[in-house]
C-alpha positions as a printed NumPy array, in Angstrom:
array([[ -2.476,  30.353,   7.853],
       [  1.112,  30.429,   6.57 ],
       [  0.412,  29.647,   2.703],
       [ -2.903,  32.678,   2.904],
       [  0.164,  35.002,   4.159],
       [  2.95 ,  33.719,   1.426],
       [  0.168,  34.674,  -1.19 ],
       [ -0.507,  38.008,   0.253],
       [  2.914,  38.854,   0.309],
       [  2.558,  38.49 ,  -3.332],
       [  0.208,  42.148,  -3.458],
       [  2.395,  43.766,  -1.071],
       [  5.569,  43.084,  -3.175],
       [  3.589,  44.162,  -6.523],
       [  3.285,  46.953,  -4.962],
       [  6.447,  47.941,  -3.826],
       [  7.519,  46.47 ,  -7.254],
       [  5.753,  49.146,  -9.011],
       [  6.586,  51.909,  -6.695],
       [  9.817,  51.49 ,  -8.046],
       [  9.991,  50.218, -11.549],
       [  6.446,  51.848, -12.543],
       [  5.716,  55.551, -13.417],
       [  2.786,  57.387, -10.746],
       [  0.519,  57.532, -14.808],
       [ -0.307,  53.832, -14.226],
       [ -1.818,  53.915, -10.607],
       [ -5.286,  52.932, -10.335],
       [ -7.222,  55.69 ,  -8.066],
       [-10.31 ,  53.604,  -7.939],
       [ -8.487,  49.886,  -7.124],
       [ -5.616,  51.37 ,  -4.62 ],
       [ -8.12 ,  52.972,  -1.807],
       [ -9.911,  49.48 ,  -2.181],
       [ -6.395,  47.295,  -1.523],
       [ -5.956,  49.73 ,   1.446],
       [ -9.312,  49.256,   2.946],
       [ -8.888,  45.061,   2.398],
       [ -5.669,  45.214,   4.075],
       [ -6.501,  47.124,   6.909],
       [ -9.299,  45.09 ,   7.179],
       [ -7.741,  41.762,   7.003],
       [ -4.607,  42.807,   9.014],
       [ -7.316,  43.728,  12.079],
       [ -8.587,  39.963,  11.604],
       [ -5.686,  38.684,  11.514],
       [ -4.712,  40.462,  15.43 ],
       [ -8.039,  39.213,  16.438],
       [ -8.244,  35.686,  15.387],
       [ -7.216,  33.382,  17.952],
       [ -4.87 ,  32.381,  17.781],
       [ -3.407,  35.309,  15.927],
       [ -1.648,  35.298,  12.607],
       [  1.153,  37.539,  12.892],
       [  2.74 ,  36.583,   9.456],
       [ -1.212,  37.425,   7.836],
       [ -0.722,  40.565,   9.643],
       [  2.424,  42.352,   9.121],
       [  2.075,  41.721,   5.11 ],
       [ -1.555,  43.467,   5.442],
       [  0.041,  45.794,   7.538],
       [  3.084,  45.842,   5.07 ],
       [  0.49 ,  45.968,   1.945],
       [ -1.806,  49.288,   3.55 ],
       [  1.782,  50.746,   3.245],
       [  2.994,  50.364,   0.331],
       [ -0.859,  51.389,  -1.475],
       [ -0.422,  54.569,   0.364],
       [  2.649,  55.252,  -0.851],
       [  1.277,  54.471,  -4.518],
       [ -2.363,  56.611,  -3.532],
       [  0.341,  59.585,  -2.709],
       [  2.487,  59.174,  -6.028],
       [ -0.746,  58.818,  -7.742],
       [ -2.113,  62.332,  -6.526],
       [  1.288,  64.115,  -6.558],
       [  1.209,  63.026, -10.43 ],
       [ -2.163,  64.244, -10.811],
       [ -1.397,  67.561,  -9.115],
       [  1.719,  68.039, -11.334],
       [ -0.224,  67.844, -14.016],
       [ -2.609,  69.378, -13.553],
       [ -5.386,  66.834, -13.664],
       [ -7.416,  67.657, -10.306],
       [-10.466,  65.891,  -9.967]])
């Protein structure tokens, strides 16, 4: 419940913690799709669980976010640079 959603916070805020202190260079394009797909995934269970866990949700929902944000810093970087996969 409540203590699953305090720790999940914790990826969301690394997140948004890098997206400001960390250069795009360091930005896993293998692990960051994954941490979107988890926290879509999770943040849908967490609507449809009964009863639903709005605090589980909205730092999912919070998390998909901020790992699109880093996927699009990520890509921009890799454009910039020249490093098209």
């Amino acid at each position: 419940g409540a203590a699953g959603a305090m720790a999940a916070w914790g990826m969301s805020g690394a997140a948004i913690y890098d997206s400001v202190l960390q250069g795009p260079e360091v930005i896993s394009l293998t692990m960051t799709p994954v941490l979107i797909v988890y926290s879509a995934l999770f943040a849908r269970w967490a609507w449809v669980v009964k009863p639903r866990n709005l605090s589980l949700m909205w730092c999912h929902v919070a998390n998909v976010i901020a790992q699109t944000n880093q996927i699009r810093r990520a890509l921009e970087y890799k454009v910039e640079n020249g490093e098209q996969e």
